[in-house]
LOZARO-194406 format. One record per residue (C-alpha): residue in three letters; x, y, z. Coordinates in steps of 0.05 Angstrom, whole numbers, plus 5000, padded with zeros to 4 digits. Layout:
<domars>
+------+------+-------+------+
| type | east | north |   up |
+------+------+-------+------+
|  ALA |    X |     Y |    Z |
...
+------+------+-------+------+
</domars>
This chain:
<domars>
+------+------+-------+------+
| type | east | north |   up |
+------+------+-------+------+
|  UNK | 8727 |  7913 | 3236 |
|  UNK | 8796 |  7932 | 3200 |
|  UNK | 8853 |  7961 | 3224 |
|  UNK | 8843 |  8033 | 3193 |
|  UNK | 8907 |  8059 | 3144 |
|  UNK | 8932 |  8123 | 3135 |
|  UNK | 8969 |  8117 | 3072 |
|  UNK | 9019 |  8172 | 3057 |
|  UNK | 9008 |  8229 | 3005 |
|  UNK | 9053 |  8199 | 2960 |
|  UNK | 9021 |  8131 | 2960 |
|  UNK | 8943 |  8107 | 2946 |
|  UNK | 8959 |  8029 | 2943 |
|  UNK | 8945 |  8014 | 3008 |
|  UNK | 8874 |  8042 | 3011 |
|  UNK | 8868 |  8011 | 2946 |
|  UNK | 8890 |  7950 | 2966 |
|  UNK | 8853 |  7949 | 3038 |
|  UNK | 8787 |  7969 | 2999 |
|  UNK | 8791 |  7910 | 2950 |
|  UNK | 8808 |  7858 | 3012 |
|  UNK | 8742 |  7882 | 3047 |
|  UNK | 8700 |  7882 | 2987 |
|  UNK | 8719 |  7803 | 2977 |
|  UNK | 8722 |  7785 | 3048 |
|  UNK | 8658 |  7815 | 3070 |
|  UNK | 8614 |  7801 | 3008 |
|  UNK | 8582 |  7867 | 3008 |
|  UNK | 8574 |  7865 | 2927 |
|  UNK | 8560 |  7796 | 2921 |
|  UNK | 8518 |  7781 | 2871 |
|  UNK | 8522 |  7852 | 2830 |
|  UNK | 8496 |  7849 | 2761 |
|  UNK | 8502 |  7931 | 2764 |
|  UNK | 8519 |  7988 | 2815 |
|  UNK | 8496 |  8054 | 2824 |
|  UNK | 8535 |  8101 | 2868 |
|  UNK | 8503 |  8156 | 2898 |
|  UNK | 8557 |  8222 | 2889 |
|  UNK | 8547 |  8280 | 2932 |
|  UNK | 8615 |  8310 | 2908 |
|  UNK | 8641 |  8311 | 2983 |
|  UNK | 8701 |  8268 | 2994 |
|  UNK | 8669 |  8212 | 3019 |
|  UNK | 8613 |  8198 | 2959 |
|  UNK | 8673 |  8220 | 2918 |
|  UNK | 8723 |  8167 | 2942 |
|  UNK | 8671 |  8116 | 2941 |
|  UNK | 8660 |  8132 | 2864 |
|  UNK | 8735 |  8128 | 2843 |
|  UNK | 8747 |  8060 | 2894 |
|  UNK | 8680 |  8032 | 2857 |
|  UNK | 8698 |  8046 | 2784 |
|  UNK | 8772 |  7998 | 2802 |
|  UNK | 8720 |  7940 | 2833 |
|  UNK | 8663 |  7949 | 2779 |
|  UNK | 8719 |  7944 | 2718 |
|  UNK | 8753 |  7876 | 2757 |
|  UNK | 8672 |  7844 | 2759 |
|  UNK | 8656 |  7872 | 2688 |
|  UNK | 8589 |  7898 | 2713 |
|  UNK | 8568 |  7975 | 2699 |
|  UNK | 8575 |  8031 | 2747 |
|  UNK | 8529 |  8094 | 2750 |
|  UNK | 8542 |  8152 | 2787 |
|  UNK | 8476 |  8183 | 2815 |
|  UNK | 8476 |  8254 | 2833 |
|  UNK | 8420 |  8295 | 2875 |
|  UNK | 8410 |  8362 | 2871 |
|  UNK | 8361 |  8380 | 2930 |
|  UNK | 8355 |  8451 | 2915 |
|  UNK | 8370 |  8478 | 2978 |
|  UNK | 8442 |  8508 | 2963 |
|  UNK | 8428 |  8551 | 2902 |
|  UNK | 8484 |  8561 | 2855 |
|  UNK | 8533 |  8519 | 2905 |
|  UNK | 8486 |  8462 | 2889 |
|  UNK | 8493 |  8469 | 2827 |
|  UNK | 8572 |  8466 | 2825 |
|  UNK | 8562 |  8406 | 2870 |
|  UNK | 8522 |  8375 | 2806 |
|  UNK | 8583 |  8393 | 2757 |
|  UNK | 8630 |  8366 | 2791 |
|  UNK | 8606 |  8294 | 2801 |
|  UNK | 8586 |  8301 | 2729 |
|  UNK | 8653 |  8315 | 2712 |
|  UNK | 8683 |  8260 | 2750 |
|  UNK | 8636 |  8207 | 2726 |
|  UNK | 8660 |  8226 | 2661 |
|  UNK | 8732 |  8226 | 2676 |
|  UNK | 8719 |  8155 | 2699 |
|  UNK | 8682 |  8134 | 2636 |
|  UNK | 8626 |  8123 | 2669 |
|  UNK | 8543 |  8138 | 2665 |
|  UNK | 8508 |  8199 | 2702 |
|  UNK | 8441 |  8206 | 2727 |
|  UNK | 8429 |  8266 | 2756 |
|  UNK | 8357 |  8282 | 2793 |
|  UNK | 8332 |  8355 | 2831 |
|  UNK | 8277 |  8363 | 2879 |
|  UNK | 8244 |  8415 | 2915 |
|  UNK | 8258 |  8390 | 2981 |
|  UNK | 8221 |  8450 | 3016 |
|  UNK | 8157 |  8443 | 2974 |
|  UNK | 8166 |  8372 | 2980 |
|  UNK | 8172 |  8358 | 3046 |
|  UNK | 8111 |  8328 | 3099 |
|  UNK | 8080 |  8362 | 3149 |
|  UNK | 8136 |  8367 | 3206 |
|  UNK | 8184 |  8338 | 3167 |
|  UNK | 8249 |  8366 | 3180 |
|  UNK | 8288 |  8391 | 3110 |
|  UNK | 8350 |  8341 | 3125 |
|  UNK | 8292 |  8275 | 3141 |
|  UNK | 8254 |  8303 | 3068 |
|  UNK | 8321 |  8317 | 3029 |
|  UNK | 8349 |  8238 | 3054 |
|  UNK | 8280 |  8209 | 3045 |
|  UNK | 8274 |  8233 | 2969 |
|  UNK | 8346 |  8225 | 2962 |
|  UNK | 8329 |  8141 | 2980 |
|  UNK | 8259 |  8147 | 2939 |
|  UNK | 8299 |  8163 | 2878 |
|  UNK | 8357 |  8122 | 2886 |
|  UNK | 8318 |  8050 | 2899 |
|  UNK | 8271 |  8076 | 2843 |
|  UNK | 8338 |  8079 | 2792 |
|  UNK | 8351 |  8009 | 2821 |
|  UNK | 8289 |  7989 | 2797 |
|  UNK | 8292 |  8012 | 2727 |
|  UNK | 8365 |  7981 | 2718 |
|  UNK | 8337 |  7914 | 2741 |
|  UNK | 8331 |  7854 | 2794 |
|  UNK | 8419 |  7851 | 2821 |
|  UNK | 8427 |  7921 | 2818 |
|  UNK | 8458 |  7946 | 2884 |
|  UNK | 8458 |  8021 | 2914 |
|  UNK | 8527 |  8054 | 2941 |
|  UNK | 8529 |  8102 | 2993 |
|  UNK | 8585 |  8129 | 3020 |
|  UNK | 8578 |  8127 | 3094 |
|  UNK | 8643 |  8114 | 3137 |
|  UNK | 8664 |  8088 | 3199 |
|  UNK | 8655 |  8167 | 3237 |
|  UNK | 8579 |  8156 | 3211 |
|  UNK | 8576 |  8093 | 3242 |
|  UNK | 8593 |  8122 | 3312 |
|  UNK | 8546 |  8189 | 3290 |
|  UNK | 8493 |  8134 | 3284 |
|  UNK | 8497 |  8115 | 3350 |
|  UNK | 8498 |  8168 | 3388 |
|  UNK | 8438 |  8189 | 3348 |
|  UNK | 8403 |  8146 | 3360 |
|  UNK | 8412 |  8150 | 3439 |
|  UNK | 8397 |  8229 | 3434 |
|  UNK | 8332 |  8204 | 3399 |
|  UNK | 8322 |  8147 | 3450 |
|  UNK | 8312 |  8090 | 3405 |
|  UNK | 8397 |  8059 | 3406 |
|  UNK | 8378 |  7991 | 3435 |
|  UNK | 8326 |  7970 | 3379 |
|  UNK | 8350 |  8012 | 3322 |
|  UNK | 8422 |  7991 | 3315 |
|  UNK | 8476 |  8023 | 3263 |
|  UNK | 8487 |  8041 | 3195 |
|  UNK | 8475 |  7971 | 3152 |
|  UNK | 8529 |  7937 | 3108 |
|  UNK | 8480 |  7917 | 3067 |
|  UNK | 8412 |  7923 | 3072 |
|  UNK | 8347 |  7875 | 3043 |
|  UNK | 8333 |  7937 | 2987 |
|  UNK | 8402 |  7927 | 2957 |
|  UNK | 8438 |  7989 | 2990 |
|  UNK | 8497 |  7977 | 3008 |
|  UNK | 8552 |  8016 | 3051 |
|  UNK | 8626 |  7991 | 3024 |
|  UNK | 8663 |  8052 | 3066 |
|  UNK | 8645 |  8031 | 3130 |
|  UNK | 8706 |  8004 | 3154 |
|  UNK | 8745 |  8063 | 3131 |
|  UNK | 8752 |  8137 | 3170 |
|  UNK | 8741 |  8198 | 3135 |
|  UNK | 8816 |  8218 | 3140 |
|  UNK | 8842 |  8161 | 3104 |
|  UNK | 8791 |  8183 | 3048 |
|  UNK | 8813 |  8250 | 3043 |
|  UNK | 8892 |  8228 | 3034 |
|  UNK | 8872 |  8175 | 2986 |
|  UNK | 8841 |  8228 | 2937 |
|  UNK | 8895 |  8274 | 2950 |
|  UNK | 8943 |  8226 | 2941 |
|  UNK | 8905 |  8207 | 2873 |
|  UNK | 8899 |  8282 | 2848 |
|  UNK | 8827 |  8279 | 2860 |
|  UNK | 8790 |  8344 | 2891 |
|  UNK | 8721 |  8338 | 2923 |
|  UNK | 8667 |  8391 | 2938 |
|  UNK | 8655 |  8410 | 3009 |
|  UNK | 8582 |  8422 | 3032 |
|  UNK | 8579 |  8487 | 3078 |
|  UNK | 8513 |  8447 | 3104 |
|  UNK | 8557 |  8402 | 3144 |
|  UNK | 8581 |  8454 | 3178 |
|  UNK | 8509 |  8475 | 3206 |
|  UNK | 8499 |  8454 | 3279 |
|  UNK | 8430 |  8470 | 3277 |
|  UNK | 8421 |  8394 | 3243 |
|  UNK | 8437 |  8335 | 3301 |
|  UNK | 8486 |  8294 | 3253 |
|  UNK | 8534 |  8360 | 3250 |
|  UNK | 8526 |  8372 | 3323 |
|  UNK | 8541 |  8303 | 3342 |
|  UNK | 8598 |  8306 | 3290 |
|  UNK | 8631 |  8369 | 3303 |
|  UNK | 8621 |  8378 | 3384 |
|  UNK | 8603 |  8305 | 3415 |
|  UNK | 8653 |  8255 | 3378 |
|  UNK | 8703 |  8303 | 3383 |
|  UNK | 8697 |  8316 | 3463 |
|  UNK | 8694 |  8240 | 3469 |
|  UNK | 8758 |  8228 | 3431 |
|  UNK | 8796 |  8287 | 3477 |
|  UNK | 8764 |  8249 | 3533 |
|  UNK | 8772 |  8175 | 3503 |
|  UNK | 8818 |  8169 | 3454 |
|  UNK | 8789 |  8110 | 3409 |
|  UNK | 8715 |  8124 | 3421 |
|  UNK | 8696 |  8134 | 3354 |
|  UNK | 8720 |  8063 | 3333 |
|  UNK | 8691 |  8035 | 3396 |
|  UNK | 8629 |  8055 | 3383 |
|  UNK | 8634 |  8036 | 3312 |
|  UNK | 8645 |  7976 | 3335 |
|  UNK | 8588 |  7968 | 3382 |
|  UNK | 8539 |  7995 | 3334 |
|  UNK | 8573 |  7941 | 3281 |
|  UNK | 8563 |  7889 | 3333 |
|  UNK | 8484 |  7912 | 3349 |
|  UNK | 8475 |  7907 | 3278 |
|  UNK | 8496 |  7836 | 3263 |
|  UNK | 8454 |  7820 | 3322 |
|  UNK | 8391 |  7850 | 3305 |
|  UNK | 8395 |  7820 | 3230 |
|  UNK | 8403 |  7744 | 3265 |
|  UNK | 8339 |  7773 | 3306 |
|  UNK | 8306 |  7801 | 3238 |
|  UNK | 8324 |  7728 | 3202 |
|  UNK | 8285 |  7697 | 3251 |
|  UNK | 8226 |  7733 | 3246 |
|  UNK | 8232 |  7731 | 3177 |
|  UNK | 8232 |  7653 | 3177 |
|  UNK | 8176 |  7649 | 3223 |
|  UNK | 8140 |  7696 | 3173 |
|  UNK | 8144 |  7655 | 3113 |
|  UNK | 8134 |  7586 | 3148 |
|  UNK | 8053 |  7616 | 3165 |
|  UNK | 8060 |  7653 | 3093 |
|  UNK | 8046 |  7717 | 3148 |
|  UNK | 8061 |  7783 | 3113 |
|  UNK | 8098 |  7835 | 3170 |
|  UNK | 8050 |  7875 | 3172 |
|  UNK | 7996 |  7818 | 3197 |
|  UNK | 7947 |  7801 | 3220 |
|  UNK | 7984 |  7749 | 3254 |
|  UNK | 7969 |  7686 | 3275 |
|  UNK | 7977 |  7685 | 3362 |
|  UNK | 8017 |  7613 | 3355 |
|  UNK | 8069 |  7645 | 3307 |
|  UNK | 8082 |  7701 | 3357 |
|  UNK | 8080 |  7645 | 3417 |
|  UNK | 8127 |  7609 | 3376 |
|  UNK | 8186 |  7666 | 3377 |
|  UNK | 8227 |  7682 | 3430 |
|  UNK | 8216 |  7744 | 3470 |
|  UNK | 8254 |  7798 | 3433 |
|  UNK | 8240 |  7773 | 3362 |
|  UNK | 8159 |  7776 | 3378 |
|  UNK | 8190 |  7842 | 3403 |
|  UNK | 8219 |  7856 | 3347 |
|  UNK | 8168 |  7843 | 3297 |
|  UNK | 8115 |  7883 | 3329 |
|  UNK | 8168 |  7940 | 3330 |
|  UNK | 8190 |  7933 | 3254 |
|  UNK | 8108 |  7938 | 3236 |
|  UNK | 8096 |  7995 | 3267 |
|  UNK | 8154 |  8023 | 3246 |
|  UNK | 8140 |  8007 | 3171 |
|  UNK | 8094 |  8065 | 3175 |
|  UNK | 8139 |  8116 | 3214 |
|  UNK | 8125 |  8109 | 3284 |
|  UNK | 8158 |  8074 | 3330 |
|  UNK | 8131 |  8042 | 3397 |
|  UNK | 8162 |  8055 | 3455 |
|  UNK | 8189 |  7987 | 3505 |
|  UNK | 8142 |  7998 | 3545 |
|  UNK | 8078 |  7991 | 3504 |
|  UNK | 8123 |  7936 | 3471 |
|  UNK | 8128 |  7899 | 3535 |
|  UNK | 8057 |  7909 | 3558 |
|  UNK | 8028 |  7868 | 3492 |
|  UNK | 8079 |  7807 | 3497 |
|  UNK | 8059 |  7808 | 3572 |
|  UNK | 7987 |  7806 | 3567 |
|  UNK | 7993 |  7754 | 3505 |
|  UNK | 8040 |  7709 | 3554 |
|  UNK | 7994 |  7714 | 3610 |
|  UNK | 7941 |  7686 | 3548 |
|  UNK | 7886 |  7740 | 3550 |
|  UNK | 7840 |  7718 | 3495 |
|  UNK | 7817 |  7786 | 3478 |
|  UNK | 7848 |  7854 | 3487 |
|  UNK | 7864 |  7925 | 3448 |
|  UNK | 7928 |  7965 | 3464 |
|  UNK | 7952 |  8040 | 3441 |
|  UNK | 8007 |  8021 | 3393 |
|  UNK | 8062 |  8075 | 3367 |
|  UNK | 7991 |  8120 | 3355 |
|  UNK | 7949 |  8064 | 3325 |
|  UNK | 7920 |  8005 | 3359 |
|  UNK | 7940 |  7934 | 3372 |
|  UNK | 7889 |  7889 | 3383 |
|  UNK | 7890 |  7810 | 3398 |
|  UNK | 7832 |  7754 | 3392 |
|  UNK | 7833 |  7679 | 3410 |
|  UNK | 7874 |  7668 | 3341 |
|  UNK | 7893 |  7731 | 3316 |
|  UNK | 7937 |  7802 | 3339 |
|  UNK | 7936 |  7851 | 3286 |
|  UNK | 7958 |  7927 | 3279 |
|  UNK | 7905 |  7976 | 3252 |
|  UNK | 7883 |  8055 | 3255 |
|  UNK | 7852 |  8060 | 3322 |
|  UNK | 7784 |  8092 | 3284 |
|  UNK | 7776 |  8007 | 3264 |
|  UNK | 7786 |  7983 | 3326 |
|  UNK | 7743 |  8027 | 3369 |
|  UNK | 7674 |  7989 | 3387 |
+------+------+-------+------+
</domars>
């Protein structure tokens, strides 16, 4: 993880300069034929936009700035719309712009921010799609999200097998602000004449992410100076561990031509280490939403280890269920004799 700079007013080369380094060094674009960049209007989708236009003109490949207007904000919505309009036109550049109901939308106990992000991510891999196979997906998240991330995750009691905010992830969205703090952001823009929009939503502590953001981090920094890049750091580290865990799993996969979500064969599983047959079990359940919990995890690879021939577990609210050659994951209305 970089050294974060805080340019002065007066100067945006070095942020510049320290975004181009960690685009080349860490590969994040590698392999772009096009990028979209999704543009809230806040500082950070708005920085992201202007750093992206410099990079997409250098690898003469097309930048589109994607805007989302989730109807929730009324007229303020609306002036969020305008304004990354008008910026993707200052920059020469293309605009799609997309609105949803995100209250009519939404599932059954579906929270409005999970609906607004989840149709937010629909319609963003969906324009990937329709601009072709090397398109990747820019979002704007920073190093402070990284940290929010974590401690997230630990309110919702899933840190350990959840990990942080991806670099880049296997759907071709990719995060090329991590490294960078919100602060240096803001003085970049102001230091190139650039104004931003600012949501009054963030401000709302009734949503986790703000509480975490405006009350947690905070009282950790008076208490720790440094925590937030500490537990960037961590979450950064988590990550790159999980993805050698998923790459595994993934290889193990394709050498029994297994899809994820099974059945599976028992000698692939008996074949993986411990926390990658975990792990895989985890990521299929999860697939659909729901997430087992390390216990039930635990019980399964235990009673497959001990070689039961024949069993059925409760499995993140379906069932797993396990024969002399087979475990697979179905509704537990299947499994029940």
């Amino acid at each position: 993880m970089r050294t974060p700079v805080f340019p002065g007013l007066a100067d945006p080369t070095p942020l510049r300069d320290a975004f181009a380094r960690h685009i080349a060094d860490s590969g994040v674009l590698e392999g772009a034929t096009a990028l979209v960049a999704a543009c809230s209007g806040g500082a950070d989708s708005t920085a992201l936009l202007v750093l992206l236009a410099g990079e997409a003109r250098s690898r003469g490949v097309a930048l589109v700035a994607f805007h989302v207007d989730h109807q929730l904000r009324g007229p303020d919505g609306q002036r969020d719309a305008r304004a990354a309009a008008d910026l993707a036109a200052a920059l020469g550049l293309s605009f799609v712009f997309r609105s949803f109901p995100v209250r009519e939308l939404r599932a059954s106990g579906e929270s409005l921010e999970s609906a607004a992000r989840r149709l937010r991510y629909e319609s963003l891999l969906a324009l990937g799609r329709d601009l072709g196979p090397g398109t990747l997906l820019a979002t704007g998240h920073t190093l402070e999200d990284q940290a929010e991330t974590v401690l997230l995750h630990l309110e919702r009691r899933v840190g350990r097998s959840r990990g942080g905010v991806r670099a880049r992830r296997a759907d071709g969205v990719v995060r090329p602000l991590l490294p960078f703090r919100r602060g240096e952001l803001r003085s970049y823009l102001l230091a190139e004449g650039v104004p931003w929009r600012e949501d009054a939503s963030n401000a709302d502590e009734r949503f986790a992410r703000n509480r975490i953001r405006h009350r947690v981090l905070p009282g950790l920094e008076a208490r720790w100076p440094g925590a937030t890049i500490r537990l960037a750091r961590a979450a950064e580290a988590l990550t790159r561990r999980l993805e050698g865990i998923d790459a595994r799993v993934e290889d193990a996969l394709a050498s029994r031509a297994t899809p994820l979500a099974g059945p599976w064969p028992r000698a692939l599983l008996a074949g993986l280490d411990r926390e990658s047959a975990g792990r895989l079990l985890v990521r299929a359940a999860g697939s659909e939403g729901r997430r087992p919990g390390r216990a039930q995890v635990a019980r399964v690879l235990d009673r497959l280890a001990a070689g039961e021939t024949s069993f059925r577990e409760a499995f993140a609210g379906r069932r797993i269920a396990a024969d002399r050659l087979t475990v697979r994951l179905a509704p537990p209305a299947r499994l029940i004799p």
